[in-house]
KOLMAR-455666 format. One record per residue (C-alpha): x, y, z. Coordinates in nm, 3 decimals, m for minus. Layout:
BEGIN
X;Y;Z .
...
//
This chain:
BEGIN
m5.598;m13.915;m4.899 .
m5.323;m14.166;m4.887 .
m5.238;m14.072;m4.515 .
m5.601;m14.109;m4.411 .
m5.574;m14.456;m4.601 .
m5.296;m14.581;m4.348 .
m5.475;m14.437;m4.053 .
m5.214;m14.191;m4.000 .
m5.246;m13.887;m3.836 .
m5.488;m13.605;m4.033 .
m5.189;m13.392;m4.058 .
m5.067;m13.348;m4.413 .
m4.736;m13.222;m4.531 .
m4.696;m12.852;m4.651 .
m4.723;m12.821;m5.037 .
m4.333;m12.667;m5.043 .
m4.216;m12.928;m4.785 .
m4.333;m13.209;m5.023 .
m4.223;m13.022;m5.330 .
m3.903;m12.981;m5.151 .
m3.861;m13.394;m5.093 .
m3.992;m13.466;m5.469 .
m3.735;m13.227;m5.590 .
m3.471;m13.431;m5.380 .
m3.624;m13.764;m5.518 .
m3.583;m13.651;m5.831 .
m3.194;m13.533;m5.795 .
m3.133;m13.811;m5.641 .
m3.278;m14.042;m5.914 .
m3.066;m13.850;m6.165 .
m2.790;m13.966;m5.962 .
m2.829;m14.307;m5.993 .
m2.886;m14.316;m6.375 .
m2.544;m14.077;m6.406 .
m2.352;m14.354;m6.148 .
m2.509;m14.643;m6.328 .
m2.500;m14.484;m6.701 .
m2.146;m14.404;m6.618 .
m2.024;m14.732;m6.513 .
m2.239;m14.917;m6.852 .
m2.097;m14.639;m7.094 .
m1.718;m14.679;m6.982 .
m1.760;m15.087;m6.935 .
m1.852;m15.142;m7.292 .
m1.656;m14.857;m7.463 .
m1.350;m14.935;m7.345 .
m1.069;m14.878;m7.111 .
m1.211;m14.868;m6.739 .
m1.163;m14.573;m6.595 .
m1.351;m14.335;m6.367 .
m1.573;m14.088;m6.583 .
m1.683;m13.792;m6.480 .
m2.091;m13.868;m6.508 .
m1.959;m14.128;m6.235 .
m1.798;m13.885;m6.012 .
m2.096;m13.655;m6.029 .
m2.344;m13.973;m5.999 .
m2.173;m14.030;m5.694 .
m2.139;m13.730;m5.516 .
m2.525;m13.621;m5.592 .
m2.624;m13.949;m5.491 .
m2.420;m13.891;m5.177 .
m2.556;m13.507;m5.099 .
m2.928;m13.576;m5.170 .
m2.950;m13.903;m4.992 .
m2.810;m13.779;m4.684 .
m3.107;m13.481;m4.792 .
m3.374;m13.724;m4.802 .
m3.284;m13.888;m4.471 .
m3.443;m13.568;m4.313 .
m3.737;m13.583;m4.161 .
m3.982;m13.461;m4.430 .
m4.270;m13.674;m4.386 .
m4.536;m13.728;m4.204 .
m4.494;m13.961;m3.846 .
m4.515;m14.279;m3.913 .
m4.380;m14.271;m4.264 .
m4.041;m14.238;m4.167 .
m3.765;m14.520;m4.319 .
m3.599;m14.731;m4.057 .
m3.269;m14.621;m3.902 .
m3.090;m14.974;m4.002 .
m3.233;m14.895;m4.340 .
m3.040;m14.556;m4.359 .
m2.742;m14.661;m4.194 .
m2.677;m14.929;m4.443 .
m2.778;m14.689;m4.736 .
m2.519;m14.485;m4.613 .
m2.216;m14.684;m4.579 .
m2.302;m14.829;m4.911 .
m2.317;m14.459;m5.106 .
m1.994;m14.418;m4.875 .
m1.802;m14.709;m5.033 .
m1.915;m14.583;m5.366 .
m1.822;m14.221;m5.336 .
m1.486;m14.333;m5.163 .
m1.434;m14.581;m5.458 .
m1.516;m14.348;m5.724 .
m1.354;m14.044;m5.604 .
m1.029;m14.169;m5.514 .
m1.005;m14.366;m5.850 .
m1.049;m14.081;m6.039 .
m0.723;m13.973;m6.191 .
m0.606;m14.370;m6.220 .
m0.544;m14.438;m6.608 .
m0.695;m14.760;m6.577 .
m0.915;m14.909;m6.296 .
m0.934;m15.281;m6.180 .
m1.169;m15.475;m6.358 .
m1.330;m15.591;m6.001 .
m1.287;m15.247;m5.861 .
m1.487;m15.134;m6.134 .
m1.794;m15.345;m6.154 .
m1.799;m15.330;m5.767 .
m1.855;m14.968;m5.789 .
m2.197;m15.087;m6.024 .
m2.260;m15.386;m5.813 .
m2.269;m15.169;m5.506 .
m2.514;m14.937;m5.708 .
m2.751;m15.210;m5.772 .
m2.726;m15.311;m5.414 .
m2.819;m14.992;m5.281 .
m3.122;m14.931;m5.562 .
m3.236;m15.278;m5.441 .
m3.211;m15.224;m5.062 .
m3.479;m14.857;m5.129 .
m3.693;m15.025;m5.324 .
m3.717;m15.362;m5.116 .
m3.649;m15.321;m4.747 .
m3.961;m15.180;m4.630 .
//
């Protein structure tokens, strides 16, 4: 087993409490490919503007992140606190960005690819700060 591997405690997770956090994972990824596909499809199609794939992108990336910060796994394997706390304010600015951007006509071209900068950044910081 992988927690045996890392000399963690014998103690393994409940199947439904892992299902439960894969399910999340899996939102949450969905999230980031409506934010992200949102932000490509509107860039090259046209006028910028907040779509609503965005909106949504945002708000489940939001809802299960803050889900996922939860203590579902095993100790030891928890992320750091700095790690979460900048995840956070990052999918903050995003959702705050998006959301109140929404009904605009036309968004600013850097207020725009900020919004997809921003959800680079915050891929990049889960998949590299360890």
């Amino acid at each position: 087993m992988l927690v045996q591997e890392r000399g963690l405690a014998d103690t393994v997770l409940s199947p439904a409490v892992e299902a439960l956090r894969l399910i999340l994972l899996y939102a949450h990824l969905i999230g980031f490919a409506l934010l992200l596909g949102g932000v490509v499809v509107q860039y090259v199609s046209g006028p910028l503007r907040i779509n609503p794939p965005m909106l949504w992108g945002a708000v489940t990336q939001l809802v299960t992140g803050i889900a996922l910060a939860a203590p579902l796994r095993d100790e030891g394997e928890e992320p750091s606190g700095p790690k979460l706390g900048v995840k956070l304010v990052i999918a903050l600015m995003i959702f705050v960005m998006v959301f109140f951007s929404r009904k605009r006509e036309v968004v600013n071209k850097g207020h725009f690819l900020a919004i997809g900068g921003l959800t680079l950044v915050n891929a990049a910081v889960a998949v590299f700060w360890r």
